[in-house]
N, C-alpha and C positions, 0 to 999 in steps of 0.2 A: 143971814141968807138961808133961805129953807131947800136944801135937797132932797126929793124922792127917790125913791126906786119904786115904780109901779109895777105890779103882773098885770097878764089881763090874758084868760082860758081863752080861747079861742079855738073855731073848727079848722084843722090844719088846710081844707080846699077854700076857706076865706082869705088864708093869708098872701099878700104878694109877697115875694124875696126881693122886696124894695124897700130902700131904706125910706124916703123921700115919703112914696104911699104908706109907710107903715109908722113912719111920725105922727102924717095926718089923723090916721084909724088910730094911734095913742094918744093924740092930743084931743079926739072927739071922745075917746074912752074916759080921760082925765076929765074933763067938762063933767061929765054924765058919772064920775067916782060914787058919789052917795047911793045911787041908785045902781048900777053894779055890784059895788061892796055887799049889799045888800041881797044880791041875787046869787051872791057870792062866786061872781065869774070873776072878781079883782081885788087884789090886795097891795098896798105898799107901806112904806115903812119911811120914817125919817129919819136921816143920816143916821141908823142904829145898825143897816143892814151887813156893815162888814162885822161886828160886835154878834149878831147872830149868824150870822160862817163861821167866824172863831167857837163861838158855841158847838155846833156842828160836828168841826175839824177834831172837837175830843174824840170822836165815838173810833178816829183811826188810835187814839189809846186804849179806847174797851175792846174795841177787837184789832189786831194786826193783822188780822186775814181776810179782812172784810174789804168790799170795792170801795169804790171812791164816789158810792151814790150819796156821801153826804154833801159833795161837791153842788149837787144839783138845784139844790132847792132855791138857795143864792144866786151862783156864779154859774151856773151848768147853761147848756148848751152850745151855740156855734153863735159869733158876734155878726153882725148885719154890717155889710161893708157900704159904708157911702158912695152913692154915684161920683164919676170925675167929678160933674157939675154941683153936685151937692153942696150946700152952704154950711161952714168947717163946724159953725156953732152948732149944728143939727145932735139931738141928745144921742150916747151911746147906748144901741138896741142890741138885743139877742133875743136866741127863738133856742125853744126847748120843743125837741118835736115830739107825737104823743108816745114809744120808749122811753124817752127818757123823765118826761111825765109821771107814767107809770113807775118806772125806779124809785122817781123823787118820792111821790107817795108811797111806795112800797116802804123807806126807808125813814119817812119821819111817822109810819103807822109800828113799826116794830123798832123804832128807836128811844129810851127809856128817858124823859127830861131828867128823871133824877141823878142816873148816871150821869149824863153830860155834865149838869150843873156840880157834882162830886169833882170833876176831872177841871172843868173850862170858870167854875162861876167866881172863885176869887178874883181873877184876870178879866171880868168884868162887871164889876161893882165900881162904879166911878168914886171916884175921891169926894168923901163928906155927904155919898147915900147910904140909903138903908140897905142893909144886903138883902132882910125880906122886901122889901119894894121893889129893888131889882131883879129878883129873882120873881115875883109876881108876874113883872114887867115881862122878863124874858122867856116866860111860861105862855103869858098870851099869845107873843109872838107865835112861837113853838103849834101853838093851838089855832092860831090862826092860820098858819101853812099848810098844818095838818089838812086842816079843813079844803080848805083851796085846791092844794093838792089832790086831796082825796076825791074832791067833785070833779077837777078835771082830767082827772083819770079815768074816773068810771064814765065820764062823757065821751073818752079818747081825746080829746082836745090836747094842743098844742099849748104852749104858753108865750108869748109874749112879753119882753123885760126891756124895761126901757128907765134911764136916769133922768130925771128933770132937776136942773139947778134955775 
């Protein structure tokens, strides 16, 4: 069975606080992924995405005084509550509005991979990979958020998170 976790930038006065309409505008987002990804308004990941929070979660090792904008880039924002009517199966969504955006990218532009990887990367090297593979692996991701991030910040855009199983 294939899990995503999808982002997808968006202008914060496009989005409704509907869970229902905002499935839909995720699942026409997902259709159209290739071409997004590429515009670089979307990114997702396959079931690797709590493995890169764990990643993240070190940098409250590198620094103890630092906020909890590593929280963001994963898990961050406020969760989208289902209508009464809503259908149970409906994927779990969140919205990151554009501060906290801007956080995220502030936070994976001055956060060190190599550090992380120092503190978090034995704790995810799976059983019987290469830890350079992995660590390759968990660089792109890294790189890829960045990126993400960094455009839909400088956009102001909101982000959009949504799980598809």
């Amino acid at each position: 069975m294939s899990i995503h976790m999808h982002m997808r930038a968006v202008a914060e006065s496009e989005i409704r606080d509907d869970h229902t309409w905002l499935a839909a505008f995720m699942w026409e987002a997902w259709e159209n992924y290739p071409d997004e990804y590429a515009a670089g308004i979307a990114v997702s990941f396959d079931k690797v995405w709590g493995a890169v929070n764990d990643l993240y979660a070190a940098a409250r090792v590198l620094d103890a005084d630092a906020d909890d904008s590593w929280e963001l880039p994963i898990y961050g924002g406020r969760p989208v509550a289902h209508s009464a009517d809503a259908d149970p199966s409906n994927p779990p969504m969140g919205i990151l509005e554009p501060p906290e955006v801007s956080q995220a990218a502030d936070f994976l532009a001055r956060v060190s991979f190599d550090e992380l990887w120092n503190v978090a990367g034995a704790k995810l090297v799976w059983f019987g990979w290469d830890e350079a593979q992995v660590r390759q692996e968990f660089l792109g991701y890294h790189r890829r958020l960045q990126g993400f991030y960094g455009r839909a910040a400088t956009a102001g855009h909101a982000v959009v998170r949504v799980v598809w199983a």
